[in-house]
C-alpha positions as CSV (number, residue, x, y, z in Angstrom):
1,X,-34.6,63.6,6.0
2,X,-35.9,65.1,9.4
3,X,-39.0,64.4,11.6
4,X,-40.9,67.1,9.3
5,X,-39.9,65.8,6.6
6,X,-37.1,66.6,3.5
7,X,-34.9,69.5,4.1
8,X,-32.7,71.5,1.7
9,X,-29.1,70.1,2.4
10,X,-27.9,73.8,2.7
11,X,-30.9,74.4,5.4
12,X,-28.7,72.3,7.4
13,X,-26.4,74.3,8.9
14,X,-24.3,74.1,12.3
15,X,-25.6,70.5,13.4
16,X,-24.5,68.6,16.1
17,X,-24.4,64.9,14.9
18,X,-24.8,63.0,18.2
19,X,-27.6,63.5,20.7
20,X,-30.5,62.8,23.1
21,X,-33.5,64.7,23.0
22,X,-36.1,62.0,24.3
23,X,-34.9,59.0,25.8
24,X,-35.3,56.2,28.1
25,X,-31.7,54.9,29.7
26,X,-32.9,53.0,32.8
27,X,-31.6,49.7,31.1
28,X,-28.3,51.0,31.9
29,X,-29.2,51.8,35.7
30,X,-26.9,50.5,38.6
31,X,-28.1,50.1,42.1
32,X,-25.7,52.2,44.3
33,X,-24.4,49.9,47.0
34,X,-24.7,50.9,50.8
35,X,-20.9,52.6,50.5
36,X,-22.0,54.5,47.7
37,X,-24.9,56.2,49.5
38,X,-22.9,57.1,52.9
39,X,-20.1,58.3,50.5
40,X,-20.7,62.1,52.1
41,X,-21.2,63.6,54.9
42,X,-24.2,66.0,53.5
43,X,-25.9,63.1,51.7
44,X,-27.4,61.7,55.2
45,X,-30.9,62.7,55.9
46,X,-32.0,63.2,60.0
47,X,-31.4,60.7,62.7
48,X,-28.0,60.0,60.5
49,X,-29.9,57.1,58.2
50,X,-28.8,57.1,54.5
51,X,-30.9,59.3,51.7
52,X,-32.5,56.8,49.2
53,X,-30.4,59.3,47.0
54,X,-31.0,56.8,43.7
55,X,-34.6,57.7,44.2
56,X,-34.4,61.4,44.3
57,X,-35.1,64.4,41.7
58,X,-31.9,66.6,41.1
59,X,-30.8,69.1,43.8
60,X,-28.6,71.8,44.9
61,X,-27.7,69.4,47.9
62,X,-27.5,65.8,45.7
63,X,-26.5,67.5,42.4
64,X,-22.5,67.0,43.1
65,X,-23.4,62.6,43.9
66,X,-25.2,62.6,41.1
67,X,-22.6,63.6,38.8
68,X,-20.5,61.2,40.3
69,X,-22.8,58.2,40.5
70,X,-25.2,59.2,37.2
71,X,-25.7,55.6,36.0
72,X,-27.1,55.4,39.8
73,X,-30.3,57.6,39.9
74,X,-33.5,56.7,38.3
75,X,-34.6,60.2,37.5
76,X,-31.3,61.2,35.8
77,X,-31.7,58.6,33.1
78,X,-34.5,59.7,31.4
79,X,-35.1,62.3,29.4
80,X,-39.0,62.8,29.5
81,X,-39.9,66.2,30.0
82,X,-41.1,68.2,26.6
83,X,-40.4,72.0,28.2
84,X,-37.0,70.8,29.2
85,X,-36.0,70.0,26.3
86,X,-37.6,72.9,24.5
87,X,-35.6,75.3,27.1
88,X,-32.6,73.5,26.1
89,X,-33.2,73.2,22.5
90,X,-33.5,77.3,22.4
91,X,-29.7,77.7,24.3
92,X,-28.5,75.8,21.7
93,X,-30.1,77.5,18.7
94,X,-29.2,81.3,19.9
95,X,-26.0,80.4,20.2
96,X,-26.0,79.5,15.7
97,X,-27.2,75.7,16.3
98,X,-29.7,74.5,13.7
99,X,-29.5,70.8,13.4
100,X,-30.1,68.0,15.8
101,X,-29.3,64.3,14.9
102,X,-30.9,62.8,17.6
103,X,-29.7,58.8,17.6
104,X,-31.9,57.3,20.0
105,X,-32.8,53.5,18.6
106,X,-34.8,50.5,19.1
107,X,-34.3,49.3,23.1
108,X,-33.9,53.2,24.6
109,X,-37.3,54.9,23.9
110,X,-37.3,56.3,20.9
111,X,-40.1,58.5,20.8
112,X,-41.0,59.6,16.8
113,X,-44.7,61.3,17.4
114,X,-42.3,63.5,20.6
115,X,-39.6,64.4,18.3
116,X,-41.9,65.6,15.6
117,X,-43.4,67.9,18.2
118,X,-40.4,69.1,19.7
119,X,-39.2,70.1,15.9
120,X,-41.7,72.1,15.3
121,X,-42.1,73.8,18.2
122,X,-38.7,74.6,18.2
123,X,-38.2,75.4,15.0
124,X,-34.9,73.2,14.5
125,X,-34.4,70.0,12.3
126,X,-34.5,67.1,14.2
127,X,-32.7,63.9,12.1
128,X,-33.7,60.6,13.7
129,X,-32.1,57.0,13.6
130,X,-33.1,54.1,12.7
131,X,-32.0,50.6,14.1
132,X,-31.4,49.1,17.2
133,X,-29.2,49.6,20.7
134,X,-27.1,47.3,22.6
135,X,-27.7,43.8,23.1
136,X,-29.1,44.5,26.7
137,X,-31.8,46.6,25.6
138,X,-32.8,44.7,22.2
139,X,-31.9,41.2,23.0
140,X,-35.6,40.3,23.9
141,X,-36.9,42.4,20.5
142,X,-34.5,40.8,18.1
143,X,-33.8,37.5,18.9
144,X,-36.1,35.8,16.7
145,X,-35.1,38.1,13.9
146,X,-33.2,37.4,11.2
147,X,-30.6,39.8,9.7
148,X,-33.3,40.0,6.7
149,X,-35.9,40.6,9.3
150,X,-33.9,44.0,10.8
151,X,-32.6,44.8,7.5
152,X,-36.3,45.2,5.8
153,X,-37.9,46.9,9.7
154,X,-34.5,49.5,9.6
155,X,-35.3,50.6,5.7
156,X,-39.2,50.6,6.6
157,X,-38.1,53.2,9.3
158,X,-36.0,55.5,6.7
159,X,-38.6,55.2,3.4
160,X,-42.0,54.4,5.6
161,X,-42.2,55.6,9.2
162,X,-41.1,54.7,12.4
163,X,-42.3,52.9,15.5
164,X,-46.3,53.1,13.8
165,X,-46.6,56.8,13.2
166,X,-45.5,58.2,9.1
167,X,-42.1,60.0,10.9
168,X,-39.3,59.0,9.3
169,X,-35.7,58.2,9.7
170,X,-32.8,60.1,8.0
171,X,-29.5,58.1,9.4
172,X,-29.1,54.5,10.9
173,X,-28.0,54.6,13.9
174,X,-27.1,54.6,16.6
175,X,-26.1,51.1,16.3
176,X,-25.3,49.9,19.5
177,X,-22.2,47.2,19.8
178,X,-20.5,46.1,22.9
179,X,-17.0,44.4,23.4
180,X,-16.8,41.3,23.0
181,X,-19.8,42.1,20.2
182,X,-22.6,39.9,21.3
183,X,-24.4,38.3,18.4
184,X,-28.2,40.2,18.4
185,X,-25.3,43.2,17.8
186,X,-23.7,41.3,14.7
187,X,-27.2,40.7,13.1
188,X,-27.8,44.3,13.7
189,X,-24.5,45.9,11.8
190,X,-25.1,43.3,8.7
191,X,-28.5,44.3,8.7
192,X,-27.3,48.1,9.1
193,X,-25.0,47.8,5.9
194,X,-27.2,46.1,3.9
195,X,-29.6,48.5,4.9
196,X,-27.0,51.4,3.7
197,X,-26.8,49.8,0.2
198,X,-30.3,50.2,-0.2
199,X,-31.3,53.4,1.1
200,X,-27.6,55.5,0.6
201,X,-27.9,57.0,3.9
202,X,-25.3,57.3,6.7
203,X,-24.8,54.8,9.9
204,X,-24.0,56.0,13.2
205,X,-22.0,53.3,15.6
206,X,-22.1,53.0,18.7
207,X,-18.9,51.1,18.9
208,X,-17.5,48.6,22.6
209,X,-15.5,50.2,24.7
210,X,-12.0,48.9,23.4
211,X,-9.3,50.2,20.8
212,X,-10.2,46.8,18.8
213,X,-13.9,47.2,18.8
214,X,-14.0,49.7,15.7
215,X,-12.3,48.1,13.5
216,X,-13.9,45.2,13.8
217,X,-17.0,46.9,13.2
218,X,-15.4,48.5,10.2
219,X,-14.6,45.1,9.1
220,X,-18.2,43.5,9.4
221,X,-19.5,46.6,7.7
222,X,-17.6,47.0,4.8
223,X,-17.7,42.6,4.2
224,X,-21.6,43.4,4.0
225,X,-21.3,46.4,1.3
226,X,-21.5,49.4,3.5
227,X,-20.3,52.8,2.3
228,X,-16.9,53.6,4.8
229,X,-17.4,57.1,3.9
230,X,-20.9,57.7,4.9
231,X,-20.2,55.8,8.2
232,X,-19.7,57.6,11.5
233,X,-17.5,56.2,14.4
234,X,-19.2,57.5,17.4
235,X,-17.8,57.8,21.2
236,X,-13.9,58.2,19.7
237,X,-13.1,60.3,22.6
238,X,-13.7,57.6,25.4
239,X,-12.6,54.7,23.2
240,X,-9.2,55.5,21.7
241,X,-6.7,57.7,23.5
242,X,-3.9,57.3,21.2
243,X,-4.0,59.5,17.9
244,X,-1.9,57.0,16.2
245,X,-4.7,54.9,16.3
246,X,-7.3,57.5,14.9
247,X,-5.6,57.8,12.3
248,X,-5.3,54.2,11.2
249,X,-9.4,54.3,11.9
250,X,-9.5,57.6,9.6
251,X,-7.6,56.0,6.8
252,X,-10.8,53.4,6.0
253,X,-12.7,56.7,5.3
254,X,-15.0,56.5,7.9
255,X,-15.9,59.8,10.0
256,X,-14.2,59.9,13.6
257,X,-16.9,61.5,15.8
258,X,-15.4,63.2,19.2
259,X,-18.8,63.4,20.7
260,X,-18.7,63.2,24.5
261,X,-17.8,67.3,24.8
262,X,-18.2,68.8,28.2
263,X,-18.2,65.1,29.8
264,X,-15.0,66.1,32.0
265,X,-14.9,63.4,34.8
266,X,-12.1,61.5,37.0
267,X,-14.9,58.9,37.3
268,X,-16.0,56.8,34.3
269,X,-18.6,54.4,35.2
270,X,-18.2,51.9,32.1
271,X,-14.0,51.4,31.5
272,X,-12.9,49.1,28.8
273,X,-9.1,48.8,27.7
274,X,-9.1,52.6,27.8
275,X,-9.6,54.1,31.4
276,X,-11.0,57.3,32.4
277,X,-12.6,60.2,29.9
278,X,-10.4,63.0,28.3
279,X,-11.4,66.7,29.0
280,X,-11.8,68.9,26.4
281,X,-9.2,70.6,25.9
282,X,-7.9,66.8,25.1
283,X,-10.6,66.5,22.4
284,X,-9.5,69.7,21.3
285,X,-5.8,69.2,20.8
286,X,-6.8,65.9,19.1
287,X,-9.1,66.9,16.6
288,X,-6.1,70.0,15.9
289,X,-4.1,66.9,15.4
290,X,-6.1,65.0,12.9
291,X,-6.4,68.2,10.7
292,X,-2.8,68.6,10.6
293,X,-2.6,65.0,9.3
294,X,-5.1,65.8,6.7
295,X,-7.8,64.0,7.9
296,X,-10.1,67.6,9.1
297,X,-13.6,67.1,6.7
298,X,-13.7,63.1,8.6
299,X,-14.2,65.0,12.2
300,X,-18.0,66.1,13.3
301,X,-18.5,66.9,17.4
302,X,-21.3,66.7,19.8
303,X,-22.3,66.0,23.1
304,X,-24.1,63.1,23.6
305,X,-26.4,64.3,26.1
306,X,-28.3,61.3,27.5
307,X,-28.7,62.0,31.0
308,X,-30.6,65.0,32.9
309,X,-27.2,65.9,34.8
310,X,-25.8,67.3,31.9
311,X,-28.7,69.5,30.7
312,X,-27.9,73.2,31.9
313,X,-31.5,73.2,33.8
314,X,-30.1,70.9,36.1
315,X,-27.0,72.4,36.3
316,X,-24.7,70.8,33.6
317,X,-23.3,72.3,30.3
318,X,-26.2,71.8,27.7
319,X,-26.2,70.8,24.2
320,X,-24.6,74.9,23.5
321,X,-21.6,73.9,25.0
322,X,-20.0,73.3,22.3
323,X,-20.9,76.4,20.1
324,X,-20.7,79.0,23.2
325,X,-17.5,77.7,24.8
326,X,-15.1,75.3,22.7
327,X,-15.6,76.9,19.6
328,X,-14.1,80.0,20.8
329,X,-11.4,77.9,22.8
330,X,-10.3,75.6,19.2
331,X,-9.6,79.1,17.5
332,X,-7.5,80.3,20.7
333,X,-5.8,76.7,20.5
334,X,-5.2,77.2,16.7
335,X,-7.8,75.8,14.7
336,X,-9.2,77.6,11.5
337,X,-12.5,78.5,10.9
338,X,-12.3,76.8,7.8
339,X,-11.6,73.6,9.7
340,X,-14.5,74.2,12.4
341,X,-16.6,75.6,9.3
342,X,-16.3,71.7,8.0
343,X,-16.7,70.1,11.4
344,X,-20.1,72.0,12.1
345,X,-21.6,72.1,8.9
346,X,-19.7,70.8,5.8
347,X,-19.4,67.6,6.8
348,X,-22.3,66.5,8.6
349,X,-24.1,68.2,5.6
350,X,-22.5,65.5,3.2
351,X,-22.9,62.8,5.9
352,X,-26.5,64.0,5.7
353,X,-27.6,64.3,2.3
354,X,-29.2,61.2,1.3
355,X,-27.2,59.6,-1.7
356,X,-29.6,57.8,-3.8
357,X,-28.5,54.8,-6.1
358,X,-30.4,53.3,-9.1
């Protein structure tokens, strides 16, 4: 199910499983303190006073704080602009890409009548989730729900339409959960499962940020009837460092999704038990490793581009990064195509496919 509707399941093809198109991530914003704004000699305006550089537009001259600081300027966190994303959207589809699941939920802007726009303008399928964020961005929404009460809005999103327009959903998710997992994020993984049983599509997690978080997700999941198999454990690459433990994770049959490619930074904003982000040729040489284990159709990859910094019209890598420059650098490491084949397209094609139940 995309924003246009049903697709063949073979019309799918290369799809990234984890992205941004439209969204609203001020939630998340930090104020930068007073050391954070004098942290370079360029970033100081005339007369040697500070630039309000959380206030500005991206720059040639601010570009390099920004990417160091993103969580700390308003107009990175949102992506708002239509032609942006349209310019973007075509780099990504000359370079083979044909599928977008774009996983913005309840609590970050989630923009249905946009998306459905952008779709067809673009001429790509756009797959959009259902279900709700984190607890700071859905406490306020949820907590007078019941888990009955999210279960029966999330399947109203996938069989009805979303957010008051007829566009509907084709994967749950994703579903936002922090560490320790607050409870507006427990309600919203039973409701997600039971949701699941109902409709037989796929859930996306967004799990905390700590090598215990996604099993305990797993856990709460599968005590509520969800499908392992047709769920996707997002943000592996920035939660788990140790492949020992992926492939624990990748024995429950759920998918391990490395989607924070071209993210490359000393500087991670939000740690957890894990410190610091991998660069890719780490993702790389631990994806090569899961194949060799056996575990290669439970990989998919993207970027999760959520943030203007990383858009290549403000001078980041784009959602084509992936297909333009790692693709070429997993076959030089090693990797078949028949493994990247099932990565790009086999996989998030059965992930995809809506499995119906009587």
């Amino acid at each position: 199910m995309t924003v246009t509707g049903l697709v063949n399941p073979e019309d799918l093809g290369v799809t990234h499983m984890h992205e941004h198109i439209i969204i609203n991530y001020l939630p998340l914003y930090e104020e930068p303190s007073e050391h954070d704004l004098k942290d370079a000699c360029c970033n100081h305006a005339h007369g040697g006073q500070p630039r309000q550089l959380h206030k500005e537009k991206i720059t040639l001259d601010n570009v390099g704080w920004i990417q160091y600081n993103y969580n700390k300027n308003l107009f990175n966190l949102e992506l708002n602009e239509q032609d942006v994303a349209l310019h973007e959207l075509a780099l990504f589809k000359n370079n083979g890409g044909k599928t977008i699941v774009e996983v913005t939920t309840a609590g970050i802007g989630r923009d249905p009548a946009q998306l459905q726009q952008i779709s067809e303008k673009s001429s790509l399928n756009i797959v959009m989730g259902a279900g709700y964020y984190i607890d700071l961005c859905i406490n306020k929404i949820v907590t007078d729900k019941t888990e009955k009460e999210m279960e029966d809005e999330i399947v109203k999103q996938l069989l009805e339409g979303t957010d008051g327009t007829n566009v509907k959903c084709g994967i749950i998710g994703e579903v936002g959960c922090s560490w320790p997992l607050r409870e507006s994020e427990r309600k919203s993984l039973v409701a997600s499962a039971r949701a699941q049983v109902r409709t037989g599509v796929t859930i996306s997690i967004h799990p905390g940020r700590s090598t215990k978080a996604p099993i305990e997700i797993l856990n709460i999941l599968t005590e509520n009837g969800a499908d392992l198999s047709r769920v996707v454990m997002g943000h592996i690459d920035r939660t788990i460092h140790d492949v020992s433990i992926m492939v624990e994770l990748a024995k429950t049959g759920c998918t391990l999704e490395f989607d924070l490619f071209g993210m490359e930074m000393s500087h991670y904003p939000w740690g957890g038990d894990v410190v610091g982000m991998p660069n890719d040729n780490q993702r790389i040489q631990w994806i090569a490793e899961l194949i060799a284990a056996g575990y290669g159709k439970q990989i998919v990859v993207s970027h999760d581009v959520y943030s203007k910094h990383r858009l290549a019209t403000y001078g980041g890598h784009g959602y084509h990064h992936i297909l333009h420059n790692i693709v070429p650098r997993m076959k030089k490491l090693g990797i078949k195509d028949e493994h990247i084949q099932d990565i790009l397209v086999n996989t998030p094609k059965r992930l995809l496919t809506i499995q119906y139940k009587d």
